[in-house]
N, C-alpha and C positions, 0 to 999 in steps of 0.2 A: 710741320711746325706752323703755328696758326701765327700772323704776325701781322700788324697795324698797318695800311700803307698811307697811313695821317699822319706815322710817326718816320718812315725811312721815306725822301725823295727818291724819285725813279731816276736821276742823275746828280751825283755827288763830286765838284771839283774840290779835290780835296791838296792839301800842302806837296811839294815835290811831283808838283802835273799828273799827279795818281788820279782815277777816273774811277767811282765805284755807281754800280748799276744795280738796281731793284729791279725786277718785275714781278707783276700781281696777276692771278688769274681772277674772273667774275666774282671769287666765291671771299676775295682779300686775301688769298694765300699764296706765300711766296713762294715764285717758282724757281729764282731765276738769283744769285749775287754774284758778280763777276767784278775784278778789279783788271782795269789795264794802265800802262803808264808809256813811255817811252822807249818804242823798239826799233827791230829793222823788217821791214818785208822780207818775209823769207823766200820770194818769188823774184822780187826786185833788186835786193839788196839794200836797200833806199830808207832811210832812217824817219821813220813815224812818231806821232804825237799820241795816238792812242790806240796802242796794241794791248789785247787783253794776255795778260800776266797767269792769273789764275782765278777760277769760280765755281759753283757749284751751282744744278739743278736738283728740285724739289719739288716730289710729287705725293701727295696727301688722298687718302683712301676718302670715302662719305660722310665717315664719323668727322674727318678736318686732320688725323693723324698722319702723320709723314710716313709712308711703307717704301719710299726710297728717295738715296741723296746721291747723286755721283758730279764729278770735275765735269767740268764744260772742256768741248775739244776743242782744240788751237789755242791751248794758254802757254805763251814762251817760257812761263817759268816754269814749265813741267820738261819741258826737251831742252834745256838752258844744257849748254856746258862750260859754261864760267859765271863763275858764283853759287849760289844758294840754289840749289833748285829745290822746286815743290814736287811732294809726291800725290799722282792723282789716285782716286779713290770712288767704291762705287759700293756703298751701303743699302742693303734691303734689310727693313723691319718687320716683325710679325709679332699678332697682340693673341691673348685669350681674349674668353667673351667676356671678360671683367674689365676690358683694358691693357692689360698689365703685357708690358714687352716682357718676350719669349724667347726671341731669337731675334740676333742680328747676322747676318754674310755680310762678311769685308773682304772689299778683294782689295788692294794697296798696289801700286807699279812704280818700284825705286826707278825703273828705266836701265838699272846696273842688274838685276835680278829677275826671272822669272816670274812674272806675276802670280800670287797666290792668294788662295780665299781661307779665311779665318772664321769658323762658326763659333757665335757662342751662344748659348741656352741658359735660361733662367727657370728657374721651376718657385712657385711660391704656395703655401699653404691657405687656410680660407680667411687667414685673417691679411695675409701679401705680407707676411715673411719673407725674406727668398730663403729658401732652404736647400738650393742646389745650385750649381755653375756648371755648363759644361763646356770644356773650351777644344776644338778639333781643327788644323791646319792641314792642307793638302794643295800639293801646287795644282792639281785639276779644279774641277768642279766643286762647288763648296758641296761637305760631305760629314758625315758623322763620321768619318771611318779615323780611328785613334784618336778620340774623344775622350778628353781627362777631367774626370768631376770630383768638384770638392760639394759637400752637403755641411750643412749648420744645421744646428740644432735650440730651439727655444722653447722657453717656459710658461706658464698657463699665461704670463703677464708680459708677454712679447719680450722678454729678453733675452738677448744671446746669451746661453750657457757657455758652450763649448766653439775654441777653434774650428778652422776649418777640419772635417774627416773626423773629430773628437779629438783634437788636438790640443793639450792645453784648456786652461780656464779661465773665463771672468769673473772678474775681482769688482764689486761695487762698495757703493757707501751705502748708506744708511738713507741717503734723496736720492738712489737711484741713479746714478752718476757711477761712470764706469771709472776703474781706480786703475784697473791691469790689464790688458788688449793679448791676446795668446798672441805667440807670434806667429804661429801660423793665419793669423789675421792681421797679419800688415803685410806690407811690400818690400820687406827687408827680413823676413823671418830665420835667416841665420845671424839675425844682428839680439835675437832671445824678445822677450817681451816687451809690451810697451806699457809706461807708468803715467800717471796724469796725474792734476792734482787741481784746484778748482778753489776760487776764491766765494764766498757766503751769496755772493751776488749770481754765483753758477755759469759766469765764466772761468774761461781756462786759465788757469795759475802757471800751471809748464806742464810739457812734452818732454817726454824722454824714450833713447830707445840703444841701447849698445854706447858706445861713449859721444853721443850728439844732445845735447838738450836745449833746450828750448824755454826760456822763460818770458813772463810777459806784466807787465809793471800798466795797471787800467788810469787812463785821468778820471777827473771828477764827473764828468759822464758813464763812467764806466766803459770806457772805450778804450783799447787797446792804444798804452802810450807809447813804452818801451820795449822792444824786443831785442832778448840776450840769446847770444847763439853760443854755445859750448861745444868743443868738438876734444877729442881725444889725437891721443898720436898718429895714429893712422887718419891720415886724409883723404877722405873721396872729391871726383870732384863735384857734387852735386851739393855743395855746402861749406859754407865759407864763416869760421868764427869772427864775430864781433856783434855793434848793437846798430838795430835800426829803431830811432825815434819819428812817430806818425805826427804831423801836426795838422790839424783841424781846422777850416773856417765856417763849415754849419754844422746841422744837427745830426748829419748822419755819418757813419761807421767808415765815409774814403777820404782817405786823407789827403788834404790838399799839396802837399810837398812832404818829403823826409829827407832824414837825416842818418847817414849809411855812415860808420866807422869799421871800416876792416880794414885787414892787413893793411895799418899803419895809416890807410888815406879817410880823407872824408869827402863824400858825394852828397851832394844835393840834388835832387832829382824833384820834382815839379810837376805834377800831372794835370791835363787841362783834355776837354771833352770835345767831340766832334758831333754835331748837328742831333742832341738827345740820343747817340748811342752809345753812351756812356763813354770810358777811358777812351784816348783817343791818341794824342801826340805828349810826349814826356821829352823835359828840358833837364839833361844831367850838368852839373856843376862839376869838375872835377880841377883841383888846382888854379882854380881862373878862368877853367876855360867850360864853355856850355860847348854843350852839343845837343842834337834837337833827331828825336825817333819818331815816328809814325806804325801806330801797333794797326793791324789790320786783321780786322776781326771776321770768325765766320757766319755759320747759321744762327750759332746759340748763345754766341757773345765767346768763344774761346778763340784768343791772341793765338791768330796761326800764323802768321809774320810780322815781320817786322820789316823796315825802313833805315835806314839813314837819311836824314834830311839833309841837302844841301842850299842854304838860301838863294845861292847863285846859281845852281843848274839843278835841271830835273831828275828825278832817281832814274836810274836804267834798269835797276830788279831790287827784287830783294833782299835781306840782309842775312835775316832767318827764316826756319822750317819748325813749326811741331803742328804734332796731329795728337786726338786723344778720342779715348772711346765712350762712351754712353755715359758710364759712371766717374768719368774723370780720369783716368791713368792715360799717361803719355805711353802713345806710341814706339816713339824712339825714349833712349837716357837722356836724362838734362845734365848741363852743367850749370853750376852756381855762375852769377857774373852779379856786379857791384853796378845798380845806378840802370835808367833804361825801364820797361815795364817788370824785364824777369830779377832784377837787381830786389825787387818788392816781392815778389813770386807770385805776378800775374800769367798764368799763362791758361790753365779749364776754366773758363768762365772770367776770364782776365778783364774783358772787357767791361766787365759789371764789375769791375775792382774786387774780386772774390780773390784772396792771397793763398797760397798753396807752401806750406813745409815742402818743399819736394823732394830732403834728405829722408823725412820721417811718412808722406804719403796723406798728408794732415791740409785739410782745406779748410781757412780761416770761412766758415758760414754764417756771418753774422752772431746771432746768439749763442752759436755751440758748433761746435767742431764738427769735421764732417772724416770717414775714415774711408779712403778711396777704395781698398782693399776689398770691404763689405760693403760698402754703399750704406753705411749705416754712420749717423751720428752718435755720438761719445755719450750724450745726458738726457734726458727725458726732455719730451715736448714741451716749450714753455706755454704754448695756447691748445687749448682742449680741442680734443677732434682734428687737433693741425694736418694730419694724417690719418693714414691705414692705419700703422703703429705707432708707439712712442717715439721710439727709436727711427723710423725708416727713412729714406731719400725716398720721393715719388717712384713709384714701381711703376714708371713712364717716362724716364729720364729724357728720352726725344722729345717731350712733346709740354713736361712740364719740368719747372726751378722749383728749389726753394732756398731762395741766395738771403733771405733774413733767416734762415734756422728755425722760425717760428711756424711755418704753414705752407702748404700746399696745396690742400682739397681746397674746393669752391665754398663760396659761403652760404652755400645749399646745403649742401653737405653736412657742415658745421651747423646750421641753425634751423635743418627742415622740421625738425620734431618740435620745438617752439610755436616756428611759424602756422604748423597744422594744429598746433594745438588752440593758440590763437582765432586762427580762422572758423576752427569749426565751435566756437566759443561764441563766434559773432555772427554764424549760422544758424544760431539756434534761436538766435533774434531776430534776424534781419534777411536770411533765407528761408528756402521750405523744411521742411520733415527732410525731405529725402537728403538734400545738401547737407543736414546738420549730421543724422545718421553716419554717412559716407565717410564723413571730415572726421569722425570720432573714430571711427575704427583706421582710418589712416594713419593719424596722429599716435592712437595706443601701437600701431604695430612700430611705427617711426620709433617711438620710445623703448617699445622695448627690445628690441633688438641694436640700438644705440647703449641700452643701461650696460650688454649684454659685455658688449666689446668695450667698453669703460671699463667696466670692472675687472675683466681680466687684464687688462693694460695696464691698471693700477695696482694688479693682485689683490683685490680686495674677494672675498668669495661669495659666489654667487648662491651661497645657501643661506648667508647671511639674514635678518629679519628684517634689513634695508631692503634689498634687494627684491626679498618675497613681497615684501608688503608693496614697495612701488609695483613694482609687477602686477601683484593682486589688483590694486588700484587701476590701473589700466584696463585689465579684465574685465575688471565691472564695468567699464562703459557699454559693454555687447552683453552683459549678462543681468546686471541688475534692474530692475523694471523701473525705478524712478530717472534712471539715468541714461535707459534705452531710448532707441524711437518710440511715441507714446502713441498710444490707442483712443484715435478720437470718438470712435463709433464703430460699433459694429456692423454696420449696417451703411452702403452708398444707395444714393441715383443715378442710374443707369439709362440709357433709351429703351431699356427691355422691361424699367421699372424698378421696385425695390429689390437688392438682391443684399444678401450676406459678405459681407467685405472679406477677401482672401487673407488669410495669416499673414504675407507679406507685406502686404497694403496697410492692413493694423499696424503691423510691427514699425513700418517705416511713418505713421501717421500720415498718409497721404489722405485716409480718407475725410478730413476733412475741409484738403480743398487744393487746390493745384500741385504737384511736388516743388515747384520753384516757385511758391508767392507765399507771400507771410498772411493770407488768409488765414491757413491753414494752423499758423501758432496763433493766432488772435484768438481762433476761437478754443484753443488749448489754454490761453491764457486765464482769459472765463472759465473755463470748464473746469480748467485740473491746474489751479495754479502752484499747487507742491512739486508736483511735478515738470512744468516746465524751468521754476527756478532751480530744480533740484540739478538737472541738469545742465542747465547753463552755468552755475558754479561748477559746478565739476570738470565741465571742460577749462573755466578761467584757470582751476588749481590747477590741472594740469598740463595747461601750456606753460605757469610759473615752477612746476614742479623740472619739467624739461630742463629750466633755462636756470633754474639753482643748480642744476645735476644731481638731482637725487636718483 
């Protein structure tokens, strides 16, 4: 995981004598978070100021990607036998040559259990579909041996058809918004399907899923004000009926305090940040009385404990334990609790205030809902190119977010086909032959292999007379003679004397004057001026053509 170290100090005294540590290698990448607070020598007996608790090390392959994370050894809150303990952990990743995580090995050590490795496999299609999982547990050696796989299935326009195995159906609207979630696509699939419903704005209206629902009442930003929670006769404990109201004091989507009504009581709870990483310490209100938490966060912003604060003396450990995996699913069961970070349903990505249904498997993601189950969001991309697919979570979930719902990929990504298009526009004036040449056949190929995957994302078809004809348009940059590299002369100067300029040389117009100096279009400008305009317009259209998305 690629991470700032302008933005985390390499020592953090942080509320309740808790001690958090960063370390960076040469390249700025972290290797190293460890928290300790107040313990005993386990050699001495002798009561210390900073014994480290628990942390992780972090080690990143050439590309900058993470290919393993495991617990630091000697953290008391791993061998603890009063109170909370943490369970340590020792994850390796593996990528294809597209990026896209494959495989994780988790080996987890409750300390009460045999330690065991968990594999699981991703398989994705050419557009990063995932269209397989496979998940195999074995207390030895991580191993494929009793490996259980579910497959999905999708349509020319990247949307999930079917459940997992061909399970069940999705249900959309008419924007592409999914209306019915099979249940073998959530995390509760003996609770039958899940319903959704979407307000004009293309946020979420309610979650529903067996007798729990979920509604959500937006303010005048459109930001989520009210949340109603409906529960049936049967109670789990992972969800508790009543309403939480969010209230706001800037522009963005976390809310500065709520206001929690359940079972009979009301909580005010109050969130406030720690040194730019986001959520940090939470002030619950409850009948008069505050109390004060300290969430303590991992690699990737997911609240893996938590605190009690006491103003008058330092924490001795922790309060709580969760662990969760690449895509978001907890580890262990949650239960529901009132007030605190998980009172909110901070806990995958808690730290960046990203809120989790954890009855229904639903992570508040800013624009649009996220379904932990698939790793897929509920509605179509709100920004073009935001992704692989429409639909998708990064098909790199170690190493990249996307906690606004809107984007993911780099803005290379998103806007290379413009930018080429642009450049080799200003190439054709301000470069040689050869530069302007290059720029254009880059650009056309950037386009069309971008139209390629729009349109099927969109389901629009690619036989269509849009389609051919931008296409065709592109084409002609390499094929049409007024728009090709132009032919200054048949004929160079050589030191061997006049000789017949090679087909390539023609084609690229070098022969009349360096490949990289604008001799060589001056004297095309003179010579053949239909055709050096003819070509620089065509490059202008079609970097605007790129960037209207046709």
């Amino acid at each position: 995981m690629v991470a700032c170290a302008l933005l985390a100090l390499p020592l953090e005294e942080l509320p309740g004598g808790i001690i958090r540590r960063h370390s960076y290698d040469s390249a700025g990448e972290l290797v190293d978070l460890t928290y300790s607070g107040k313990g005993t020598d386990p050699e001495t007996g002798t009561a210390v100021a900073d014994q480290q608790w628990f942390g992780w090390s972090s080690r990143s392959d050439a590309a900058g990607r993470t290919v393993r994370e495991w617990s630091t050894d000697g953290g008391s809150a791993y061998t603890t036998t009063e109170g909370t303990q943490a369970v340590s952990s020792d994850r390796r990743y593996g990528y294809d040559k597209a990026g896209r995580l494959t495989r994780v090995d988790e080996t987890l050590n409750t300390r009460t259990e045999a330690p065991s490795c968990t594999r699981r496999g991703y398989g994705f299609d050419v557009n990063g579909n995932r269209t397989s999982q496979t998940v195999a547990s074995n207390l030895s050696d991580c191993a494929d041996t009793g490996a259980a796989t579910v497959t999905r299935a999708y349509n020319e326009a990247d949307h999930p058809v079917t459940g997992a195995n061909g399970q069940g159906a999705y249900v959309y609207d008419p924007l592409g918004r999914q209306t019915s979630i099979p249940a073998a696509d959530t995390i509760k699939p003996s609770n039958g399907a899940m319903s959704l419903a979407y307000y004009d704005s293309d946020a979420a209206q309610s979650v529903a899923q067996g007798d729990t629902k979920v509604t959500f009442t937006l303010d005048g930003a459109g930001r989520r004000l009210v949340q109603n929670t409906t529960v049936g006769p049967v109670v789990t404990p992972d969800v508790v009926a009543g309403t939480v109201t969010r209230h706001y004091t800037d522009s963005s989507d976390n809310p500065a305090w709520t206001v929690d009504v359940r079972g009979g009581q009301q909580v005010t709870t109050r969130f406030a940040g720690l040194t730019g990483d986001g959520m940090g310490i939470t002030f619950t209100t409850i009948n008069g009385v505050t109390t004060a938490e300290l969430a303590l966060a991992g690699l990737r912003g997911d609240v893996n404990a938590t605190v009690k604060l006491d103003g008058a003396n330092p924490a001795t450990g922790i309060d709580t334990w969760a662990d969760y995996t690449e895509y978001g699913q907890p580890t262990t069961a949650k239960t529901a609790t009132v007030g605190g970070a998980a009172g909110v349903g901070y806990g995958w990505l808690g730290a960046h205030e990203r809120a989790t249904l954890d009855a229904l498997g639903i992570t508040l993601m800013g624009a649009r809902l996220y379904n932990q189950a698939t790793g897929l969001f509920t509605s179509l991309d709100p920004e073009y190119q935001g992704g692989d697919t429409a639909y998708g979570y990064p098909t790199d979930p170690v190493n990249n977010q996307d906690l606004a719902g809107t984007k993911w990929r780099s803005w290379w990504h998103r806007n290379g086909g413009t930018v080429l298009g642009y450049a080799s526009a200003g190439a054709c004036i301000f470069g040689g032959p050869a530069v302007c040449g290059a720029l254009t056949v880059a650009s056309a190929s950037v386009s069309i292999y971008g139209r390629y995957r729009r349109y099927r994302r969109e389901r629009r078809s690619v036989r269509s007379w849009r389609f051919v004809a931008s296409t065709a348009w592109d084409v002609a940059g390499a094929k049409i003679s007024p728009v090709r590299g132009i032919r200054a002369t048949r004929f160079v100067a050589t030191r061997h004397g006049i000789r017949r300029a090679s087909r390539l040389r023609m084609h690229l117009g070098t022969t009349a004057g360096r490949w990289n100096s604008r001799a060589g279009y001056r004297h095309i400008h003179r010579t053949q001026p239909r055709k050096f305009w003819g070509r620089y317009l065509y490059n202008g259209f079609s970097a605007f053509k790129n960037f209207a998305g046709w």
